[in-house]
C-alpha positions as CSV (number, residue, x, y, z in Angstrom):
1,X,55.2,39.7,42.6
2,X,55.8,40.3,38.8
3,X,52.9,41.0,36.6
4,X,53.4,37.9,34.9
5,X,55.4,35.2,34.3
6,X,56.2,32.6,31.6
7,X,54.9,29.3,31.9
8,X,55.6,25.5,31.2
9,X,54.0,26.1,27.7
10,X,56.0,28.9,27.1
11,X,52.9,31.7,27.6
12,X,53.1,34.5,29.9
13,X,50.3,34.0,32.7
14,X,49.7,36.3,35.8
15,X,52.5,36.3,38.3
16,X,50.5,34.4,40.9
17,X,50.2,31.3,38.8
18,X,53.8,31.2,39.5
19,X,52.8,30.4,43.1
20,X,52.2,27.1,42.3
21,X,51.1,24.4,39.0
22,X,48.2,23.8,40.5
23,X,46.7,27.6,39.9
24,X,47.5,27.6,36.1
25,X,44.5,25.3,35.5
26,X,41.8,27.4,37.6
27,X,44.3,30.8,36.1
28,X,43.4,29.2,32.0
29,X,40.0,28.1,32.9
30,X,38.1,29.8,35.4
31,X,39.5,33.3,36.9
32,X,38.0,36.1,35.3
33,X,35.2,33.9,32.7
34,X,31.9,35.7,33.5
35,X,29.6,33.4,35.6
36,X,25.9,33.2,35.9
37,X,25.2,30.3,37.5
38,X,23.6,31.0,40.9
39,X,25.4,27.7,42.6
40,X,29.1,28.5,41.4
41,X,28.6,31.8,42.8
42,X,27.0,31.1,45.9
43,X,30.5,28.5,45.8
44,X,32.4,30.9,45.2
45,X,31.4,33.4,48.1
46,X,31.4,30.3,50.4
47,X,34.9,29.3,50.0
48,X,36.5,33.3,49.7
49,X,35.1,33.2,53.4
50,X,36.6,30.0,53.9
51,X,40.2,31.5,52.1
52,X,39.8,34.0,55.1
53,X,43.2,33.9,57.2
54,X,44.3,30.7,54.6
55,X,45.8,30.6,51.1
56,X,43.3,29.7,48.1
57,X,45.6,27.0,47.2
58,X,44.6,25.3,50.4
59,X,41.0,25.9,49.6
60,X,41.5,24.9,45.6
61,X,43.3,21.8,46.7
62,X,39.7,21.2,49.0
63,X,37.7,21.9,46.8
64,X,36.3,18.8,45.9
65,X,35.7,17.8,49.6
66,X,33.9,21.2,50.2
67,X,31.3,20.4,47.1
68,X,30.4,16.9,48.7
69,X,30.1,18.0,52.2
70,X,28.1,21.3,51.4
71,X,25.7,19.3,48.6
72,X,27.1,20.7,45.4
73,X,26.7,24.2,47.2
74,X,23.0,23.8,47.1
75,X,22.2,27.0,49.0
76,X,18.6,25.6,48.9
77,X,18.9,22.6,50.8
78,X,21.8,24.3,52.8
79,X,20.0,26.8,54.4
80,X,18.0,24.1,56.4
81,X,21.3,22.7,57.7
82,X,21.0,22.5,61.4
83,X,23.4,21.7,64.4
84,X,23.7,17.6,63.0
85,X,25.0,19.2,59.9
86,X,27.1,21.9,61.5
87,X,29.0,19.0,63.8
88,X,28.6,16.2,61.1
89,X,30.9,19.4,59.2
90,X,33.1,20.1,61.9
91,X,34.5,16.4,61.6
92,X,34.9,16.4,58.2
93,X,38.9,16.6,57.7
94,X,38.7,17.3,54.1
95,X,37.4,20.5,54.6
96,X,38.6,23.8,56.5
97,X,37.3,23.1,60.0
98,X,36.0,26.6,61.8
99,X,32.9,26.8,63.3
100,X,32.3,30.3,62.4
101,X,33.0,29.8,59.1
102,X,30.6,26.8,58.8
103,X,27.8,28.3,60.3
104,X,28.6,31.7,58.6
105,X,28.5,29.8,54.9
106,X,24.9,28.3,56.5
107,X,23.8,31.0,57.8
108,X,24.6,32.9,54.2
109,X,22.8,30.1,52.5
110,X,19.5,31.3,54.1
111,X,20.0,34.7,53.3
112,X,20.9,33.5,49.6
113,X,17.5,32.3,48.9
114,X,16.2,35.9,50.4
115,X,17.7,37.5,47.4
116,X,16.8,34.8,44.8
117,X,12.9,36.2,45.6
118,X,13.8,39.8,45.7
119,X,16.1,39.8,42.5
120,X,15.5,36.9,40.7
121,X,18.7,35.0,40.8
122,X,21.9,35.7,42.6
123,X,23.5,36.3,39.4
124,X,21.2,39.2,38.3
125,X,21.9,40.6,41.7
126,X,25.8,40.5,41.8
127,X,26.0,41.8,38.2
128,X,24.9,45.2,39.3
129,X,28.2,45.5,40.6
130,X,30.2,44.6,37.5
131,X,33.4,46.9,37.4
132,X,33.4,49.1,33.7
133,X,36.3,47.6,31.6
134,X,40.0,49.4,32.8
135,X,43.1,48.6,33.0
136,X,43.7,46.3,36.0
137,X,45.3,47.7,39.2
138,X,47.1,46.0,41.8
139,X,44.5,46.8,44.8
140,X,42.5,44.9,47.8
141,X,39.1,46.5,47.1
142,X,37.4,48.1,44.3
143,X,34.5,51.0,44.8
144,X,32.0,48.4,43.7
145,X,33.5,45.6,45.8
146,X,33.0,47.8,48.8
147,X,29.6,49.1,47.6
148,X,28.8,44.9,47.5
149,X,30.0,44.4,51.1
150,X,28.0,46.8,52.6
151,X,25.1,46.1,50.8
152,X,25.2,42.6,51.7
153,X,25.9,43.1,55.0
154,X,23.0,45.1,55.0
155,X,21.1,42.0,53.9
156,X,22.7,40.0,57.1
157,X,25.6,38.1,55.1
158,X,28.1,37.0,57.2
159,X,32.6,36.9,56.4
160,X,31.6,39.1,53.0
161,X,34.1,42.5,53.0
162,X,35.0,44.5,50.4
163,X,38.3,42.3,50.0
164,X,36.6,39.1,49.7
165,X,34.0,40.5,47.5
166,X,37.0,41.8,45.3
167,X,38.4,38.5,44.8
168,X,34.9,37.3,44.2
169,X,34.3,39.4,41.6
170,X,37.8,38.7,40.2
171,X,37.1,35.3,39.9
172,X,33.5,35.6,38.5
173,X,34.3,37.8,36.2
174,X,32.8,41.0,37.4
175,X,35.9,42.6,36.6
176,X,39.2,41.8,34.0
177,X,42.4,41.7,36.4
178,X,44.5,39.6,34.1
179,X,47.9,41.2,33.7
180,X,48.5,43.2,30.8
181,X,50.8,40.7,28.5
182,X,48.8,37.4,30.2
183,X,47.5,35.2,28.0
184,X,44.2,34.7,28.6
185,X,43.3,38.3,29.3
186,X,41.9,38.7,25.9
187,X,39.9,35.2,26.0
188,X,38.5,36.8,29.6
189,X,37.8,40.0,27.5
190,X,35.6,38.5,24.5
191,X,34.2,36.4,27.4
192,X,33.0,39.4,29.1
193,X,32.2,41.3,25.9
194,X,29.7,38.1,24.7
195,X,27.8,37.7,27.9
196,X,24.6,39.1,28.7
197,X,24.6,39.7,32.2
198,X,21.1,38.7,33.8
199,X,18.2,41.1,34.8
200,X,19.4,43.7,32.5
């Protein structure tokens, strides 16, 4: 896919907004703004496990089902989900119905809070792994995503590799992989620059 491509406004994007009009929204707005807030990135995690096998337009288009069904990602309340929840889950059409997945995102949910008390807040935890500012590279991992993946796995998180933690941190801004040329690289760069990533 090209790097970028121009569009409907007449401003080059990243090439995979080109996918569809519905990305260009979460492209302008979301991908690549640093995030603190524990919930969006416990969300976040949640639905890259979810994207597993699937396309994130599928899960972007879901989106709103999954935040109902899993209580606003709540990883509080959701990690004393039990078997009620998991089949009340299962039969909810509006989301991406896998059992393993499901229990995985539950089972995460548990191990979620673990870290709150040993760091704090998920957010000072994940920004350990923020990637130094470079040029971005076309690539499936990164050495921090992969040095994320197996420390969480470590911590018993379940459906979290190095690639998903990649697009995680892509999305949360743990890294800058807008195209050279995109539009809103720069806003995602004096985004990054401004924030003070917590526990440092």
């Amino acid at each position: 896919m090209n790097a970028t491509f121009t569009g409907p406004d007449g401003r080059l994007r990243c090439g995979w907004c080109a996918a569809t009009p519905d990305y260009i929204a979460y492209h302008d707005d979301e991908w690549g703004y640093p995030v603190a807030d524990d919930r969006r990135l416990f969300e976040k995690l949640s639905l890259e496990a979810f994207q597993s096998g699937l396309s994130w337009r599928t899960i972007l288009a879901k989106r709103p089902h999954f935040r109902a069904a899993f209580d606003g990602f709540d990883f509080t309340r959701m990690a004393y989900y039990g078997e009620a929840d998991v089949a009340r889950l299962l039969a909810d059409a509006g989301i991406v119905r896998h059992r393993g997945k499901i229990e995985a995102v539950i089972h995460n949910a548990s191990r979620a809070c673990e870290l709150v008390a040993q760091a704090g807040s998920l957010a000072a935890y994940f920004w350990r792994y923020e990637a130094p500012p470079s040029a971005p590279v076309v690539r499936p991992t990164s050495p921090e995503s992969i040095a994320l993946a197996k420390d969480l796995k470590r911590r018993g998180w379940k459906f979290v590799g190095p690639t998903t933690a990649y697009a995680f941190m892509q999305a949360m801004g743990l890294v800058n992989d807008h195209a050279p040329g995109c539009a809103i690289r720069a806003q995602v760069a004096a985004a990054r620059t401004a924030f003070a990533p917590p526990g440092r």
